[in-house]
TORPA-4810 file (N, C-alpha, C, O; in nm, 3 decimals):
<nodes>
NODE_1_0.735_-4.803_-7.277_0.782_-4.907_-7.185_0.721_-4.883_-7.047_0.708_-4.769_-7.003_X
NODE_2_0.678_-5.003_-6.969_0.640_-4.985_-6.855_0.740_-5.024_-6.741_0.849_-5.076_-6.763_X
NODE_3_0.711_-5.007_-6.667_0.859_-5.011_-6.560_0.801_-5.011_-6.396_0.867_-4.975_-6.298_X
NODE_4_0.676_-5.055_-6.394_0.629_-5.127_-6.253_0.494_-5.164_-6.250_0.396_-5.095_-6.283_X
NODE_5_0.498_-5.300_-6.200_0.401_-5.399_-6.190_0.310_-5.365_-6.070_0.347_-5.430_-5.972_X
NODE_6_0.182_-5.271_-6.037_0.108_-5.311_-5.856_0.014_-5.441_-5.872_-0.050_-5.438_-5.977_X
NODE_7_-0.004_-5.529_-5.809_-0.068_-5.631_-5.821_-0.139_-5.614_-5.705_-0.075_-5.601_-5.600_X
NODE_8_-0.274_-5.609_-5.704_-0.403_-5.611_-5.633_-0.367_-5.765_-5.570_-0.375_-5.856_-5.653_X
NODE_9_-0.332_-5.801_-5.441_-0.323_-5.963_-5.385_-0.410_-6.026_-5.405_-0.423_-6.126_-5.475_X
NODE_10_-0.523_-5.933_-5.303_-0.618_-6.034_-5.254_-0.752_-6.073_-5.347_-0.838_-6.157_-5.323_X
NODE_11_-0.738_-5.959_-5.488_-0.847_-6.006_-5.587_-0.741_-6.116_-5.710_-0.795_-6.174_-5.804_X
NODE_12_-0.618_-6.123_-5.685_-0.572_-6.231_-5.765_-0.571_-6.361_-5.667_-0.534_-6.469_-5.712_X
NODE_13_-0.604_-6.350_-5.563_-0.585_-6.468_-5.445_-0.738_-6.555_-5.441_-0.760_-6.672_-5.409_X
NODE_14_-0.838_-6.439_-5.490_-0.959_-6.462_-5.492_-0.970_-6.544_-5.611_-1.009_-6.660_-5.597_X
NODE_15_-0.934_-6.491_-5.750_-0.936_-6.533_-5.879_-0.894_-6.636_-5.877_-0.979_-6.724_-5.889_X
NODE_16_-0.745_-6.683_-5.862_-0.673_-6.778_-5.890_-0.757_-6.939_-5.827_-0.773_-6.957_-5.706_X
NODE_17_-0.794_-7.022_-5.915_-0.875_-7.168_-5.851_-0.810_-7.170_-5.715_-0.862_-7.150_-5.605_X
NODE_18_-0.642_-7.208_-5.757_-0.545_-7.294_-5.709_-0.543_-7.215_-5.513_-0.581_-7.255_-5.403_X
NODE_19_-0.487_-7.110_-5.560_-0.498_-6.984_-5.447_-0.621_-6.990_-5.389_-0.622_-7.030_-5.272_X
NODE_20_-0.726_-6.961_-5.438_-0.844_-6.908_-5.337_-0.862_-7.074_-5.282_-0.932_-7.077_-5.181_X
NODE_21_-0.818_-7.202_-5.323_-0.901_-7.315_-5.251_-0.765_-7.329_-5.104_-0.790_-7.363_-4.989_X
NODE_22_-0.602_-7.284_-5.172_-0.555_-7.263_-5.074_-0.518_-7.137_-4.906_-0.467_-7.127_-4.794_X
NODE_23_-0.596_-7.072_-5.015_-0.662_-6.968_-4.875_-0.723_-7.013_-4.806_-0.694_-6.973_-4.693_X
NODE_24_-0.842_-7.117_-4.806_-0.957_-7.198_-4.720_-0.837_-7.254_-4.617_-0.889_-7.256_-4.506_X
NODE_25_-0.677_-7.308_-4.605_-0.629_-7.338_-4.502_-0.540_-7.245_-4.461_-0.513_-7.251_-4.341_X
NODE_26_-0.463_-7.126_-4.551_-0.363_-7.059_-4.469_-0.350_-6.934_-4.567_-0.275_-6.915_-4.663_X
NODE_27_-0.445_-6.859_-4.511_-0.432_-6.717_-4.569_-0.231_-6.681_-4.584_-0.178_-6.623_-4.678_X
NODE_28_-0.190_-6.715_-4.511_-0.020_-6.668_-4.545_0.027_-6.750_-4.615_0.127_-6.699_-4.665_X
NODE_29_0.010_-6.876_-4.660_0.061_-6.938_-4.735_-0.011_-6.888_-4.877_0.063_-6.843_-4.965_X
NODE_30_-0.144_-6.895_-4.897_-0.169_-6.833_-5.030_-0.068_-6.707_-5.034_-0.036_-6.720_-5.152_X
NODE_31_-0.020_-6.635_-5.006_0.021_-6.514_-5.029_0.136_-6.516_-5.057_0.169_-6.466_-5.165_X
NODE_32_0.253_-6.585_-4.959_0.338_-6.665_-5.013_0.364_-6.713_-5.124_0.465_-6.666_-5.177_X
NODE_33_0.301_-6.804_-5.188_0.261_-6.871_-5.254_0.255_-6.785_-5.409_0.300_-6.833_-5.513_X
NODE_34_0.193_-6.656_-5.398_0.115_-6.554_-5.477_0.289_-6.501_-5.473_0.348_-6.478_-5.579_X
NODE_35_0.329_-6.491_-5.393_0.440_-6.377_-5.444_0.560_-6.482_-5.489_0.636_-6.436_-5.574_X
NODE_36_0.587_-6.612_-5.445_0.686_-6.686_-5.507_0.676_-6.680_-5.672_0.772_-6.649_-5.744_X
NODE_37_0.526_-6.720_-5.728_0.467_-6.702_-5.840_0.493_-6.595_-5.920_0.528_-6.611_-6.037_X
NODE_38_0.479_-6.472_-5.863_0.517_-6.371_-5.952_0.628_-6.314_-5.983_0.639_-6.238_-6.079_X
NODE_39_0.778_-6.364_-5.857_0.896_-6.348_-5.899_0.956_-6.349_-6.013_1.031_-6.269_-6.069_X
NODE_40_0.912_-6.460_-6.042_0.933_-6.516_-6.232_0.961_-6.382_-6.333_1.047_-6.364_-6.420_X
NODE_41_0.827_-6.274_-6.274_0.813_-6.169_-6.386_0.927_-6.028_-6.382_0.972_-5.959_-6.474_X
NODE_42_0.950_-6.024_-6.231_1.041_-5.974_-6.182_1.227_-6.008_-6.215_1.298_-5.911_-6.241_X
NODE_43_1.285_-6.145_-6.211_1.354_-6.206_-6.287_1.363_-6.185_-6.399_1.460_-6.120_-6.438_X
NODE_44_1.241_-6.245_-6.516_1.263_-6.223_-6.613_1.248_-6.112_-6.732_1.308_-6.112_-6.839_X
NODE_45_1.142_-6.005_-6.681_1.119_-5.868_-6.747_1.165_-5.804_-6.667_1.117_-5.691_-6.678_X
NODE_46_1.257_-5.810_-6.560_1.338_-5.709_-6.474_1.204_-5.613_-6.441_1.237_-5.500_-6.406_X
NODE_47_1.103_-5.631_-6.444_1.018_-5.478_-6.354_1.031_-5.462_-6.188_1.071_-5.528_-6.092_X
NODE_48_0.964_-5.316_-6.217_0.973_-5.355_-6.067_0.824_-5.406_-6.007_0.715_-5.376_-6.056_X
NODE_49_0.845_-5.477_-5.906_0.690_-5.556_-5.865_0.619_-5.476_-5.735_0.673_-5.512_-5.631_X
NODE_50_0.534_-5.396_-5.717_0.434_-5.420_-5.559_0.328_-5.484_-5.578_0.243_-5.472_-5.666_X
NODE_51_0.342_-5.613_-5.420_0.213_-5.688_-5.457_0.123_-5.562_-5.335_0.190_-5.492_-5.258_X
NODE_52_0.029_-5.558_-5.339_-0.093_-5.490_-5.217_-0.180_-5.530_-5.200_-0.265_-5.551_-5.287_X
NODE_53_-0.195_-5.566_-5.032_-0.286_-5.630_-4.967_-0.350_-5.546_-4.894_-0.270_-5.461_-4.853_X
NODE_54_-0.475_-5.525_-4.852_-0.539_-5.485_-4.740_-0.481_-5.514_-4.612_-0.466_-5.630_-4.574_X
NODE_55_-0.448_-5.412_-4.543_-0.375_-5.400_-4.383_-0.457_-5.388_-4.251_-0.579_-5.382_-4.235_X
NODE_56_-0.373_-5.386_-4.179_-0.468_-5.325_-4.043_-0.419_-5.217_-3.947_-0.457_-5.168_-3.841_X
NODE_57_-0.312_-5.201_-4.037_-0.221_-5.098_-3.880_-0.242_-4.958_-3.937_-0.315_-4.938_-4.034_X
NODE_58_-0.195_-4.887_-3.889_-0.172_-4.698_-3.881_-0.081_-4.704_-4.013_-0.146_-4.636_-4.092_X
NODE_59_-0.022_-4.727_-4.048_0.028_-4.683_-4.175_0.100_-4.781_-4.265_0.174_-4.865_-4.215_X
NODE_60_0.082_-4.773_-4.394_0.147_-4.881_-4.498_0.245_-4.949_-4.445_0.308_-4.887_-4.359_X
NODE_61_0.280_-5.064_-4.470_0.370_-5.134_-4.371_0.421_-5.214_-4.538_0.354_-5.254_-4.633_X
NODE_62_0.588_-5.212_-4.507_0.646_-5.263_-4.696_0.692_-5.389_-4.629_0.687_-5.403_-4.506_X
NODE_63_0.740_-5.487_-4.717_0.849_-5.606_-4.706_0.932_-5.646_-4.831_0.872_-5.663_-4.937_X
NODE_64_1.031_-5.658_-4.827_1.083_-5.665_-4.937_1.142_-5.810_-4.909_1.246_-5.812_-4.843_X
NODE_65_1.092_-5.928_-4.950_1.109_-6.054_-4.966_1.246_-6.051_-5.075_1.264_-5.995_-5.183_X
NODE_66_1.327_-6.134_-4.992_1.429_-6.175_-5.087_1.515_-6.069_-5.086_1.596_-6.068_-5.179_X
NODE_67_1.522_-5.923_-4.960_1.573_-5.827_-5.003_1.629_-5.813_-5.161_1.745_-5.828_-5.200_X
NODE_68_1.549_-5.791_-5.213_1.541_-5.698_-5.347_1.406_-5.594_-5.347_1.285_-5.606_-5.362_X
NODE_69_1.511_-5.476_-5.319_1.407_-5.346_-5.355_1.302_-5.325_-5.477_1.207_-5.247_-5.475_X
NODE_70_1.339_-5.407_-5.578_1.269_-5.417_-5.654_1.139_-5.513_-5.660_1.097_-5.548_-5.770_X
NODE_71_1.081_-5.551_-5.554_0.960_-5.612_-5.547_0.965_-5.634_-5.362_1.047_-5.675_-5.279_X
NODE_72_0.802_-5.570_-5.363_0.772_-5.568_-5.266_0.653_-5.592_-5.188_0.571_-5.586_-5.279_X
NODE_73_0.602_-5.608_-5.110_0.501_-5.634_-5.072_0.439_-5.507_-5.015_0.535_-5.442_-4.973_X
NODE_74_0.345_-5.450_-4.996_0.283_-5.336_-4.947_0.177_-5.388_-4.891_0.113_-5.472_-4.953_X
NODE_75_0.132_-5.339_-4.741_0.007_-5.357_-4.663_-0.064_-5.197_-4.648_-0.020_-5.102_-4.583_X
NODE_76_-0.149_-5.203_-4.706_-0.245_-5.057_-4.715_-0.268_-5.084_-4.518_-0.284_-5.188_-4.454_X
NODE_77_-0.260_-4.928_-4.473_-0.324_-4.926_-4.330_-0.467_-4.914_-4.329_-0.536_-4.892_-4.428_X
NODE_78_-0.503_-4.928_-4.222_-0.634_-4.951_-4.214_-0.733_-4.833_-4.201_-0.721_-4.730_-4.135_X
NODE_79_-0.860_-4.883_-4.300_-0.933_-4.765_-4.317_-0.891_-4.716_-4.541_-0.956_-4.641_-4.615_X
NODE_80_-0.786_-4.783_-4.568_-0.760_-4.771_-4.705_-0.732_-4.872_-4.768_-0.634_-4.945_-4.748_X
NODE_81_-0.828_-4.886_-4.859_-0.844_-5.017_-4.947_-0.662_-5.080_-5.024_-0.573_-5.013_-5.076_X
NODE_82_-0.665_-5.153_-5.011_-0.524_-5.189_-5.127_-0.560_-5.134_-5.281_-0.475_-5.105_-5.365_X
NODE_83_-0.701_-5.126_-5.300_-0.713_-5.080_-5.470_-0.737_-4.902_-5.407_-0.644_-4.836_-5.453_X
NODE_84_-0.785_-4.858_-5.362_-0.768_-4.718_-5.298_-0.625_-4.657_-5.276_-0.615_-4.537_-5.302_X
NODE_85_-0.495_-4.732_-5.224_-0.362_-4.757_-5.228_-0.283_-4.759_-5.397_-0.180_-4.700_-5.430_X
NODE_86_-0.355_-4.831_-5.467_-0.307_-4.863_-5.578_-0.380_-4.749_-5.660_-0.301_-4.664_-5.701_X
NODE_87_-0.435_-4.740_-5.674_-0.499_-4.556_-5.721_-0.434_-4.435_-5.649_-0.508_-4.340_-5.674_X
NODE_88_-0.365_-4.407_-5.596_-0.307_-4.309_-5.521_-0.171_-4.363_-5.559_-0.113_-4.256_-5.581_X
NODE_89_-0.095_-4.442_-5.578_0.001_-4.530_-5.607_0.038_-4.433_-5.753_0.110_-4.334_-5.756_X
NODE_90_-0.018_-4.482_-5.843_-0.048_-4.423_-5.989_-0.027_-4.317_-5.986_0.083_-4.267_-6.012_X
NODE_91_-0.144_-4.247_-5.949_-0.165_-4.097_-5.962_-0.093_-4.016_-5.917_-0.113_-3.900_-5.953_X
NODE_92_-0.005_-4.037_-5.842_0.126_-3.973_-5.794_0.223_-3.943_-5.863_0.282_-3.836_-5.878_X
NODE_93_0.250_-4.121_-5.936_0.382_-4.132_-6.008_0.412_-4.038_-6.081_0.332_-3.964_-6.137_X
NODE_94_0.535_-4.032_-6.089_0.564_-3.923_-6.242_0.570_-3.974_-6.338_0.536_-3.898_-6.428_X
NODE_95_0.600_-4.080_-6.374_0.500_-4.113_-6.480_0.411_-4.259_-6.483_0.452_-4.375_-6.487_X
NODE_96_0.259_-4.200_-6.479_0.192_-4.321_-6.464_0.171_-4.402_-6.597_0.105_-4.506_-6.591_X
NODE_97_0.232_-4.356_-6.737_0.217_-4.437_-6.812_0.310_-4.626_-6.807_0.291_-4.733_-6.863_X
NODE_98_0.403_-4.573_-6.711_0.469_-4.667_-6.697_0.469_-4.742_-6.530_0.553_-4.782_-6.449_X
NODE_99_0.273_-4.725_-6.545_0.224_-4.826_-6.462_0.156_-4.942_-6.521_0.103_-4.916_-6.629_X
NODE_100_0.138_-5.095_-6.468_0.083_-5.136_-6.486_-0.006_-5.205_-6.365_0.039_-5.224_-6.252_X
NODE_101_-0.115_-5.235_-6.400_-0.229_-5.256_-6.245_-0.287_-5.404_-6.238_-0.377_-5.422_-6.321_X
NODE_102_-0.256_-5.515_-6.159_-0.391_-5.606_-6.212_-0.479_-5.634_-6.102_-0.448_-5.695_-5.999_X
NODE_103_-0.604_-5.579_-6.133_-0.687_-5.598_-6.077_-0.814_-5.641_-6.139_-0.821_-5.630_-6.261_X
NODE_104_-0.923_-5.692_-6.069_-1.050_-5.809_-6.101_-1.159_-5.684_-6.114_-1.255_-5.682_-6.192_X
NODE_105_-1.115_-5.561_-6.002_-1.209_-5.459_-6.020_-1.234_-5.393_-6.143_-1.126_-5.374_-6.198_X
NODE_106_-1.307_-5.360_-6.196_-1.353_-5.284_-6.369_-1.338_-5.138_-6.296_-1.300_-5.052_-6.375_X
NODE_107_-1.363_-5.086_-6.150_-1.373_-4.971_-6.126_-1.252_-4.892_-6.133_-1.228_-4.775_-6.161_X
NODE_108_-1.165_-5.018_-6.090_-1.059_-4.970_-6.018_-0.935_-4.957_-6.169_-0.860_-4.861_-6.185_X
NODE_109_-0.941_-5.063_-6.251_-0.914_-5.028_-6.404_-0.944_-4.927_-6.445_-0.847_-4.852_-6.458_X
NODE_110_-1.040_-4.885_-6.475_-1.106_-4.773_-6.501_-1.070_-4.634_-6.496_-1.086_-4.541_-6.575_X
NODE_111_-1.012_-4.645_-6.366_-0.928_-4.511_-6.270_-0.801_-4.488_-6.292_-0.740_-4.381_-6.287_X
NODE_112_-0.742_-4.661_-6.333_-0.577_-4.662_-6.371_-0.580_-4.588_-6.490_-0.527_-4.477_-6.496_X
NODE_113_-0.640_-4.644_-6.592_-0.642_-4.576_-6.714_-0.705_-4.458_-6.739_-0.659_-4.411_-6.843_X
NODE_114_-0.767_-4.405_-6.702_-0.804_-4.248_-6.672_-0.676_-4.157_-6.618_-0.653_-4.047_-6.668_X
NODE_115_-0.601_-4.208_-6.519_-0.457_-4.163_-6.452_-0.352_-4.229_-6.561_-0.244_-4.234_-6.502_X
NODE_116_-0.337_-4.282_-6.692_-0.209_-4.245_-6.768_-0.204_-4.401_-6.754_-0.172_-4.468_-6.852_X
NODE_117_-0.234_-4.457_-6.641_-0.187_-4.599_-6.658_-0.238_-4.729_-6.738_-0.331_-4.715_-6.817_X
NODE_118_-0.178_-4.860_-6.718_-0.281_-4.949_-6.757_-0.319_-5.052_-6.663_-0.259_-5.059_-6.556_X
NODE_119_-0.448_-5.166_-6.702_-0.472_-5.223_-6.619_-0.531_-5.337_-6.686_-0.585_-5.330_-6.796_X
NODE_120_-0.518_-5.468_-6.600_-0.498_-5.594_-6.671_-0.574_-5.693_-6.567_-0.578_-5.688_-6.444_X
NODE_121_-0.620_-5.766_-6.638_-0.690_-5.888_-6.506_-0.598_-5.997_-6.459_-0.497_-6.037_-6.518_X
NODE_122_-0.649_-6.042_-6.337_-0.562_-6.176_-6.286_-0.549_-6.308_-6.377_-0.468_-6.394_-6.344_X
NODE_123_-0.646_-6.328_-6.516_-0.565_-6.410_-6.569_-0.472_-6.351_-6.671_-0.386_-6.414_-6.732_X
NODE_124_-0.504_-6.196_-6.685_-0.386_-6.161_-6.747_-0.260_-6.223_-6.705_-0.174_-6.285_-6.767_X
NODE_125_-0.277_-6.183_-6.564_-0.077_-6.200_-6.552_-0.073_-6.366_-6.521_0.037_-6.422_-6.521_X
NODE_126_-0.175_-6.430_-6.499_-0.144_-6.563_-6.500_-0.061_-6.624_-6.644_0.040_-6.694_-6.651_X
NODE_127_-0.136_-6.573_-6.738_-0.066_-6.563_-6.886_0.076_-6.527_-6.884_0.168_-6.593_-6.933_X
NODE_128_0.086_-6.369_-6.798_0.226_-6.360_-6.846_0.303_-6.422_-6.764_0.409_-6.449_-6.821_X
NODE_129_0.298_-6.472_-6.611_0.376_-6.551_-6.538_0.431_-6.709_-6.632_0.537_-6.771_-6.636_X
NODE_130_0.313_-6.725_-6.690_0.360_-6.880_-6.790_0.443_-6.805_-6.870_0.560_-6.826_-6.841_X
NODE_131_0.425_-6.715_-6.974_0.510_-6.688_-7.074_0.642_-6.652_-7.013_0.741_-6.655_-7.086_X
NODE_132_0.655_-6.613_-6.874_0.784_-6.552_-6.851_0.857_-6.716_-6.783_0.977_-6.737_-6.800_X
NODE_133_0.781_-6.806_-6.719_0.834_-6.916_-6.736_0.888_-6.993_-6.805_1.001_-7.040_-6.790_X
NODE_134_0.777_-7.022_-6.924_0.820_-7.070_-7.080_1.022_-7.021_-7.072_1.123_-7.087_-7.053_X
NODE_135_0.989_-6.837_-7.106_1.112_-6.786_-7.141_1.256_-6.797_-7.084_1.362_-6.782_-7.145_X
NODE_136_1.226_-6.839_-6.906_1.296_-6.886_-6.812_1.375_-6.990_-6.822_1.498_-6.991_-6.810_X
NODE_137_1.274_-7.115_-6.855_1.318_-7.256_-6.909_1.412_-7.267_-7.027_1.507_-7.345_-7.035_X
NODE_138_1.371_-7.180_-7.117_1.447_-7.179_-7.263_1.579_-7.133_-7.193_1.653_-7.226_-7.161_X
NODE_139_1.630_-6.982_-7.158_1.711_-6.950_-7.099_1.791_-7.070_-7.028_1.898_-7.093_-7.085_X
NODE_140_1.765_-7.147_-6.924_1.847_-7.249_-6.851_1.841_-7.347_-6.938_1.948_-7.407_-6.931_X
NODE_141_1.753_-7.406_-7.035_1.818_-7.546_-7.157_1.906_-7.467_-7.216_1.998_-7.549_-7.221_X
NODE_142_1.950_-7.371_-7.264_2.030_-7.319_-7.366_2.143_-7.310_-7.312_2.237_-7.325_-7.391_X
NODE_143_2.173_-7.286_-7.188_2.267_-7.245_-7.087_2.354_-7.389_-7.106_2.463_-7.409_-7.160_X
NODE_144_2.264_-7.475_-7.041_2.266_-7.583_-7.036_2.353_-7.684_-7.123_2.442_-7.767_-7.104_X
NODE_145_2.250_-7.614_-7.273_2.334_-7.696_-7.333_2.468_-7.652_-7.374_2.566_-7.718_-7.339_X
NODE_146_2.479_-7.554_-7.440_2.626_-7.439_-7.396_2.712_-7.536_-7.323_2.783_-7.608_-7.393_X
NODE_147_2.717_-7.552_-7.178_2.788_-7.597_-7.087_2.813_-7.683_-7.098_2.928_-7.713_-7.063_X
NODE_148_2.717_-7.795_-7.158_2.721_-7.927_-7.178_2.848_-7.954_-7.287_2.929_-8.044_-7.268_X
NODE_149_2.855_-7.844_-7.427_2.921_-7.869_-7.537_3.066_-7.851_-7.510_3.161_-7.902_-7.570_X
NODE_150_3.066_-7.719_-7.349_3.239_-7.696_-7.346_3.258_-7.815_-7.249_3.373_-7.849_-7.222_X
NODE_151_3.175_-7.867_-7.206_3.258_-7.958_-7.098_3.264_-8.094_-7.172_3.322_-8.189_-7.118_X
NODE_152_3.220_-8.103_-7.264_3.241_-8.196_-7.393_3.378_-8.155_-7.450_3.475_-8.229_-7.446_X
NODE_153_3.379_-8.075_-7.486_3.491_-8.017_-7.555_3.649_-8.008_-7.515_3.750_-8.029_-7.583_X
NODE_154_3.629_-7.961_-7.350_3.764_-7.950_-7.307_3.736_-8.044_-7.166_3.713_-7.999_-7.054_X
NODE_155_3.743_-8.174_-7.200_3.741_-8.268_-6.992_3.852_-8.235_-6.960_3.953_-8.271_-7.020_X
NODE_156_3.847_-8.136_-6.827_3.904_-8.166_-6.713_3.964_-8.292_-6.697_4.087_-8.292_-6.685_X
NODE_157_3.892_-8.424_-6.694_3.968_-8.521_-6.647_4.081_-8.613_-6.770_4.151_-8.712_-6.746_X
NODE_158_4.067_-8.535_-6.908_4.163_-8.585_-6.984_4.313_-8.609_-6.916_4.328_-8.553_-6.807_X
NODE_159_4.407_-8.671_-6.957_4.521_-8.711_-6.933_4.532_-8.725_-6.747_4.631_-8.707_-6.676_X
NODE_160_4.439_-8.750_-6.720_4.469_-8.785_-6.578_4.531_-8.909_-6.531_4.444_-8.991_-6.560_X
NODE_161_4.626_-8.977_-6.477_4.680_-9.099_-6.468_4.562_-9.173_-6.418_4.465_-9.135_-6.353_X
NODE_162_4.611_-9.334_-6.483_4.481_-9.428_-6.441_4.536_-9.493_-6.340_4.470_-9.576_-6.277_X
</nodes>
């Protein structure tokens, strides 16, 4: 079992059509955008998520959108790559088998899986963001209909005077 997601941003920001044509107007909105997207996986496979971007300050700088500790944003400081970040990330963990990496780099794959981990491309997780959608949707029709059958079943507004 794996049990945390690092997502390389700015080579899935690059990849993605949709993303890289909306980077051409607002680098923060692609990113935005990039992390609303991947909540889904977070929600629905409960992992935990870091997205990592290339930074500029003196030291890693986190955000935890949506305060939930469990997904976060990470800014590598400057002078250290976000895939340089995400390789040191790994190789730390105690256990890196229960990393997973996506990045566009072959080098930087390469390194995950050499360190215990694995590593997957940006249309990988484009794949799994749909499938965890798909699974999302099913979840709320089923709910749905559930709710639909008791409130069929027992109205509230029976015997109410007319």
């Amino acid at each position: 079992m794996t049990d945390h997601l690092l997502i390389d941003g700015y080579n899935v920001l690059h990849a993605w059509p949709e993303l890289r044509r909306q980077m051409k107007r607002s680098v923060d909105g692609a990113r935005d955008n990039l992390i609303e997207t991947v909540r889904v996986i977070r929600s629905v496979d409960g992992l935990r998520i870091t997205l990592v971007f290339d930074g500029k300050g003196d030291k890693p700088e986190v955000e935890y959108p949506g305060d939930d500790n469990g997904f976060a944003v990470l800014f590598a400081p400057a002078g250290i790559s976000a895939d340089a970040l995400i390789e040191q990330i790994v190789r730390k963990a105690k256990k890196p088998e229960r990393c997973q990496v996506i990045s566009r780099d072959n080098l930087v794959i390469e390194s995950i899986r050499a360190a215990g981990g694995y590593g997957y491309t940006p249309d990988d997780l484009a794949d799994w963001v749909r499938r965890c959608e798909e699974r999302q949707t099913r979840t709320i029709m089923n709910q749905s209909k559930s709710n639909n059958k008791l409130w069929k079943d027992s109205n509230p507004w029976d015997g109410l005077e007319s």
